[in-house]
Every structure is written in C-alpha cells, then in structure tokens.
N, C-alpha and C positions, 0 to 999 in steps of 0.2 A: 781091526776090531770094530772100525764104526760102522762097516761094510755092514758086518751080519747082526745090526741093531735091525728088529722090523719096526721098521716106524710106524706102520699101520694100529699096533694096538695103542699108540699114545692117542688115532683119532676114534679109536672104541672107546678109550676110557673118558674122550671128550663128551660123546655121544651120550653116555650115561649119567655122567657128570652133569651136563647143559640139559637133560629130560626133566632131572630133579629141580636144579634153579629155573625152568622155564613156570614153576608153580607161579611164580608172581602173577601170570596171565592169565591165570582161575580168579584174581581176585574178583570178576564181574558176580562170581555165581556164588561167591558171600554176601555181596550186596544186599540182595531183595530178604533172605533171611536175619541180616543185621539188623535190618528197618524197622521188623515184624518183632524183633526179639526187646527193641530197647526204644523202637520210636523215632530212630532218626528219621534225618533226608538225605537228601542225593549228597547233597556238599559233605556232610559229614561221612557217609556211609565209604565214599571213595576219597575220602583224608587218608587210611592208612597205606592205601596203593599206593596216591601219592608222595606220600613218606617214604616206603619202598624204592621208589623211582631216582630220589634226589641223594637216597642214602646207600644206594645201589653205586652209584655215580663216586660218592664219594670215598666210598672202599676200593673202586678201579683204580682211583689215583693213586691211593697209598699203595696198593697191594702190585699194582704195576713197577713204580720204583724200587718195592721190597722184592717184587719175582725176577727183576733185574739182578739183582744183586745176591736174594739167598737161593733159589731156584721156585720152581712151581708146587713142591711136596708140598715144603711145608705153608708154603703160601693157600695151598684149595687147601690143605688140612683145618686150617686156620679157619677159611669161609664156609665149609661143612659143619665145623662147630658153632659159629656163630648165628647160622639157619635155623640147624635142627634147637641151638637153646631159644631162640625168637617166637620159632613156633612152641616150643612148648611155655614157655612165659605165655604167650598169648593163651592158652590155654585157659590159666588165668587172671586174664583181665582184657577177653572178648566184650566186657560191658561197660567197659571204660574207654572212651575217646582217647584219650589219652595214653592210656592204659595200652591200649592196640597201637597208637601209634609210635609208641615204644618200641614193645617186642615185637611185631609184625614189619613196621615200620622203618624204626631207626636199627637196632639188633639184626634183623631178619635181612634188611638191607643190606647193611654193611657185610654178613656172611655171603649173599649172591656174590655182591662186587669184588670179593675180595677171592672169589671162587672163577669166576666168570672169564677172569681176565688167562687168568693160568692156560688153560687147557688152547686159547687163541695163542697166545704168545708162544707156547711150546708148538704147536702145531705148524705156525710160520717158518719156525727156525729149520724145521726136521724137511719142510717140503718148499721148498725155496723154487722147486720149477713149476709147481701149479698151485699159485698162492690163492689165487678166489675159487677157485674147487674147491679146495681142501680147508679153507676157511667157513665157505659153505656149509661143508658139511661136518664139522667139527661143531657150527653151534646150529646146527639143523634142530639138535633137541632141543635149546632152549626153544625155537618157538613151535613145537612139536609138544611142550607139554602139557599144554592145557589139552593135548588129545586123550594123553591118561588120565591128569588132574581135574579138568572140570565136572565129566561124568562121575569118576570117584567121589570127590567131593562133594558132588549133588546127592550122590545114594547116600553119605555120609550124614548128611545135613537133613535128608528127608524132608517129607512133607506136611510133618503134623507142627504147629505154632507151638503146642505146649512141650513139646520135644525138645525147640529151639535148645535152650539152656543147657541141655545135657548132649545134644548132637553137636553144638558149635565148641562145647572142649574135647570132647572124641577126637573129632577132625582136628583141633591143631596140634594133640597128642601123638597123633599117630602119625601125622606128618611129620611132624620136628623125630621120631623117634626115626622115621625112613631115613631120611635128610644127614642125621648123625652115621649111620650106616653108608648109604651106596656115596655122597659128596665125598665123605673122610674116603671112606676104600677105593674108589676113582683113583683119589687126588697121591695115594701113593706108588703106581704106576706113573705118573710122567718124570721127565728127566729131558737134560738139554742138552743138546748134540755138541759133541766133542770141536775145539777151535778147529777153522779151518774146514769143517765138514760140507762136503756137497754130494748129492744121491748119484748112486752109481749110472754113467754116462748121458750124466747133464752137464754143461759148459758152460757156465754164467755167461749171463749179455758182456758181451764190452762197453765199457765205462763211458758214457753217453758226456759230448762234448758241450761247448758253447760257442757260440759264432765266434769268437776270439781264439777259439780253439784249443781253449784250458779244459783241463778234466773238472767234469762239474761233482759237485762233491756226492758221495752214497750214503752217509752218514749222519745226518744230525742228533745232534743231545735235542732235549727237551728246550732248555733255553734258545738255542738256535732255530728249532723249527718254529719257536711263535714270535721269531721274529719278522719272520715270511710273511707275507698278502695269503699267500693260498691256506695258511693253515685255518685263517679266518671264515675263510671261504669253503672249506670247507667244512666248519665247524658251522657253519648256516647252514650249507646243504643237508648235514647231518640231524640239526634240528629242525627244518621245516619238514625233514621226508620223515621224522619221528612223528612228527603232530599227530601227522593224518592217523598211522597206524596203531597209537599210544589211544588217540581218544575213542577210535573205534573199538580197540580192545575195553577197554572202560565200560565202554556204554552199551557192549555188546547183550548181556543179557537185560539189561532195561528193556535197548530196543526192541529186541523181541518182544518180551511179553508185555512193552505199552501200543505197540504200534500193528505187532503182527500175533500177537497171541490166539486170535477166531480160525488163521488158517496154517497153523501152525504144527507142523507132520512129526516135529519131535521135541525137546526137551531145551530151556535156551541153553542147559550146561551141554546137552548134543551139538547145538550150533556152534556153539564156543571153541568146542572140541573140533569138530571140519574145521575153522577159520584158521586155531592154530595148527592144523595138519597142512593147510595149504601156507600158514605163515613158515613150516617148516623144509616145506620143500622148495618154497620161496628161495630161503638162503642158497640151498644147495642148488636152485635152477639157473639163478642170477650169478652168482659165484661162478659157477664153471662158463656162463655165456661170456662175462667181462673178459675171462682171458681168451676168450677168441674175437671179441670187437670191439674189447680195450673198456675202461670202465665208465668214461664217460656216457658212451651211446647209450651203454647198457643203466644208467641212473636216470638219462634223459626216458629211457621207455618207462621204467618204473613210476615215475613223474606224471608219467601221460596215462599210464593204467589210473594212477590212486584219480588223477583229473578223471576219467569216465565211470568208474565207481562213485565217486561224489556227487556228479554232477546226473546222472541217468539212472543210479538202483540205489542209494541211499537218500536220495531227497526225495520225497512226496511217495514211503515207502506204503505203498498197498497192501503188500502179500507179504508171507513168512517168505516164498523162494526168492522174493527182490531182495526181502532184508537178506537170507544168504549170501543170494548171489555178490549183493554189495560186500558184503563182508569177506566173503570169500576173495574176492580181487583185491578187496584193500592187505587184506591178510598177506596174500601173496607178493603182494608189491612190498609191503614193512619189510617182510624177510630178509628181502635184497640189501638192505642198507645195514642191516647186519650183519651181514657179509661181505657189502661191500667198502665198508668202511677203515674195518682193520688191514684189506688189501690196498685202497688209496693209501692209508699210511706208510705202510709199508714201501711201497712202491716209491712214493716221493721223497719220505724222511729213512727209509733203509730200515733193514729187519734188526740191527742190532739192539735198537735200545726200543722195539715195541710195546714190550710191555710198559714204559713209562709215559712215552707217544700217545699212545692211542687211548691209556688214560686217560689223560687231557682234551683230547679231541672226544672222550666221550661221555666230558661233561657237557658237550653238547644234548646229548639224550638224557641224563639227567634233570638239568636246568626245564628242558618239555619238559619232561613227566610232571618235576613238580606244579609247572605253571599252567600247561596246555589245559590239561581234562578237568583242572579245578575252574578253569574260566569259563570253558563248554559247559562243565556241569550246572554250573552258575547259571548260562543261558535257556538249559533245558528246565532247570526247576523253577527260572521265573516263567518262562512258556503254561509247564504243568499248573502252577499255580493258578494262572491265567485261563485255564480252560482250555488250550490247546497246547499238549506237548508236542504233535506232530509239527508247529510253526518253530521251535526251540532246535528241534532237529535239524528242518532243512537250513535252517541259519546257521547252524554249525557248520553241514557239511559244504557248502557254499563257499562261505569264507575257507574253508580247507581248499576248496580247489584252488581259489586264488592264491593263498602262500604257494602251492604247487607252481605255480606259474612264475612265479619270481624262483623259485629250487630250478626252475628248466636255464633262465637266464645266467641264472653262478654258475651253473654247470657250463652252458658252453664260452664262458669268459671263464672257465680255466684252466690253467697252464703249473706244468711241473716246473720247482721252484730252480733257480738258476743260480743260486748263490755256488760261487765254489770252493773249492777245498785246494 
C-alpha cells in the first residue's frame, strides 16, 4: 500500500505552502510606505518583522512536538489560520506600532511557525534517501516568495502618499484572505508515511559504530540531543549564517533606494524579488550539493560566499548592480542554511522525532531575527542621522563578515554526536 503512495505531491503541496509563508521576506518593501504613512523610523518601521521572526520561532517549537504527535494536517491547518487572521487584523491597525506588532507580528508569526515546520518534517520522513535535495526543495518557496510577494505588494501599496491609508489595508486584506485559502488547502494533502516505510530500492546506511564498537545511537528525543556539544554548535552555526541573510533581507529595500536609487534599472520591491528568487534556488542548490560532499563542506562554502558578498559588493556600495549583486549572493548563500539545517538535524539526531528537533535548533533563527536586524538597524539610523547612512552600512556588513568567520571555525570542529544507544 505504501508502495503506490506518490510521495512527490506532499513536496508540491510543500512548495505552495512555503511560496505563501515566504511573505515574511516582503516585509522590506512595507517599510519605506510605513514611514511616509505614520512618521516612523528604521527601528520602528522593522519592529514588526522582527516580531514576525522570534514569533515565527516560537510556533516551530510547539507546532513541531504537536506534528509529532497529531500529524501535519492539522498542524499547517492551524498555521494557515493563524496568517491569513494576522494579516487581516493588521489590516486594521497598520498605524499602530503596536497594533502591527500584534497581528503582523505576534498572530502572523506564530501562523508561519506553526505552518512552516509541517511540510519539512513530512517531507524528511517520505524521502529518507535524499534528505538535502528534497529538503531543499520543499522550502525553495519559502525563500522564492518575496519573487511574487514584493512586486505584488509594491503595485498594491502604489505610489501616491495620500493613498498610503487605503492601499496599506487593501494589501493586508487580500493577503490574509490568499493565506486562509492556498496554507489551509496545502496543509490538507500531507500525511506521514506508514511505520517501517522506506522508498522503493533504497537500503538504509548501516548503523554507524563507535571505536568501542557499540552501535551509536539513530535516535534522539529532544531532551537527549541538547544534551550533546554539537547541538550547541550547531545552533551557533545556525544563527551566525541567519544574521547575514536576515539583515540583508531587512535592509534590502532601504539600501537600494538610500544608497543606490540614481542608478537604479528597476523597483527596490524588483530587487527584493531576484534576491529572494536566488534565496530560493539557494536552498534547492545547496541541499542537493550537501548530499554529494557531505554538509559540512558545503556550509563552510556558503560562509565564504556570504564573507565576499560582505566584504567586496555590499560595503562601499556605488551602483544599483553592486547593491544587487551583493544581495543576490547573500541571498543565495541564506537559502542554504534552510536547507541545510533540518538535514544536519536529521542526520545527527535521526528523522523520527524532527519535527520537535529542529524546532528547538530553530530557535536558533528566531533569537537572530529578533536581535540581529534591530541592532543593525540601530547602527544604520544612527549613521543616517549623522549624515552618512552609507558609513552605518558598511559597519554592518563588516562585522557580518567577521561572525562568518567564527561559523567557518564551528563548522569544522564539528563532529556527529557519539553518545550511544
């Protein structure tokens, strides 16, 4: 019976599922209309993303031990409802700080997380022989949807000031109504492969020993894997290679049009849109290299992209195409670590209990969002204050390259965990 299950559409309906929740990554291109509509600043303007981000985090973890245990339907059901009512809350009360960081924020959050996690976790179980492919490309959408969502959102938002107020509830209307639609209808196609199940002539690894020569264990709960060094270890790795990719998504349409708006060939919500199409192929590119040269190599290269993006086209940006270019490589390198992170778990702490797993380890992304892009933002709006936003910049991405540089060292002081079973 499990034979003639096609596992392939449970990673379509990931794909459409993770298009919708990739909206988080449009939040740039609300920014500079938020500003104009009510008068904030930077720090304010990007408070509800990062609400978004830490409350994103905290629906992975419940919703991870709830998809353990009731399956994935009703689990993304649940985060599909909780989106689409965020955005439409937001609808009204886009002119409250607060107000937004509610429904946008904390509401809107916890729907992705609790959506987000489902479509990974089923996807693991059904393809057990090519776990970073297929993990890849399961949340390609997420960071694929700022390719539909930023330009949508920008036509939405339009250009006239005195619009603001009646285009910024449009947009989170019609979004929260999408959201309630294609997340819920996704999320009731998946299902979790029958005990016992392995894809027709594949042969699991043999059960990898220990110089003692005991069978090392394939399985941890959640309480056993943090009691590991590596889970640590990689919950760093996870949040330094967040930083880079979190703040530049952030800051993405600032930069454009404070730094590169004179040569500037298209829209910063266009820009936004390429960055997250290469953050999307990213996962799927990196994913499927890890399982041909194992997943460290393949973080340590990601590490050394986001290091020459930082260091060569995002500091001391001149032109609209540097600002792409940088962006587009950091883009693509973030991808990776969405990818590759639910595979390290899996692989080290075993695919039974991932969805509660990789919860945990992605409060690592979380914890960034909330902290990272509000500290950067911090440095960029004292710079603009100052008279040069361009010096707030390049001190950002500076110091990004050097966390990099400490994610290359975790990376190769680590080892799969040897406790045994």
């Amino acid at each position: 019976m499990a034979e003639k299950v096609n596992r392939w559409k449970f990673v379509y309906a990931a794909l459409v599922m993770q298009l919708c929740l990739g909206v988080l990554y449009s939040w740039s291109v609300f920014r500079p209309v938020l500003e104009k509509a009510t008068g904030w600043k930077g720090p304010q303007s990007i408070a509800p993303f990062r609400y978004s981000l830490v409350f994103f985090t905290v629906g992975m973890i419940f919703a991870g031990f709830w998809q353990d245990k009731k399956g994935p339907k009703l689990v993304g059901s649940v985060g599909g409802a909780l989106l689409g009512i965020g955005c439409l809350l937001a609808a009204f009360m886009w002119n409250s700080e607060w107000g937004l960081k509610f429904s946008y924020g904390i509401i809107g959050g916890l729907g992705v997380g609790f959506a987000y996690v489902t479509p990974i976790a089923t996807c693991v179980k059904w393809f057990p022989d090519k776990r970073g492919t297929i993990v890849g490309l399961a949340v390609l959408g997420f960071g694929a949807g700022s390719l539909i969502f930023a330009p949508l959102i920008e036509q939405l938002l339009g250009t006239d000031p005195t619009q603001y107020a009646a285009t910024l509830q449009k947009t989170f209307l019609i979004l929260g109504v999408a959201f309630l639609i294609f997340v819920i209808g996704a999320a009731q196609i998946f299902a979790v492969p029958p005990a016992g199940y392995k894809p027709e002539g594949w042969t699991p690894p043999a059960a990898a020993t220990t110089a003692t020569g005991a069978v090392q264990k394939a399985e941890f709960a959640p309480a056993e894997m943090v009691k590991t060094w590596q889970f640590y270890a990689l919950w760093a790795i996870y949040f330094l290679g967040t930083s880079v990719g979190i703040t530049a998504i952030g800051q993405a349409a600032p930069l454009v049009k404070e730094l590169a708006a004179k040569t500037a060939i298209m829209s910063a919500g266009a820009a936004l849109g390429i960055m997250s199409a290469f953050n999307g192929v990213g996962r799927l590119a990196w994913g499927a290299t890890s399982d041909k040269i194992g997943r460290k190599y393949t973080t340590i290269a990601m590490f050394a992209a986001y290091i020459l993006a930082c260091v060569f086209l995002l500091r001391n940006v001149t032109s609209f195409g540097q600002a792409l270019a940088g962006l587009c490589v950091v883009g693509f390198s973030y991808g990776g670590y969405l990818a590759m992170m639910p595979a390290f778990t899996a692989d080290y702490y075993g695919a039974k209990n991932i969805g509660a797993n990789y919860g945990i380890v992605f409060t690592a992304w979380g914890i960034c969002g909330f902290i990272v892009p509000g500290y950067f933002a911090k440095i960029v709006q004292a710079a603009k204050d100052a008279g040069d936003v361009a010096v707030g910049y390049n001190q950002t991405y500076l110091t990004l390259a050097g966390m990099c540089v400490l994610g290359i060292v975790l990376v190769v002081l680590l080892r799969k965990p040897t406790q045994t079973g």
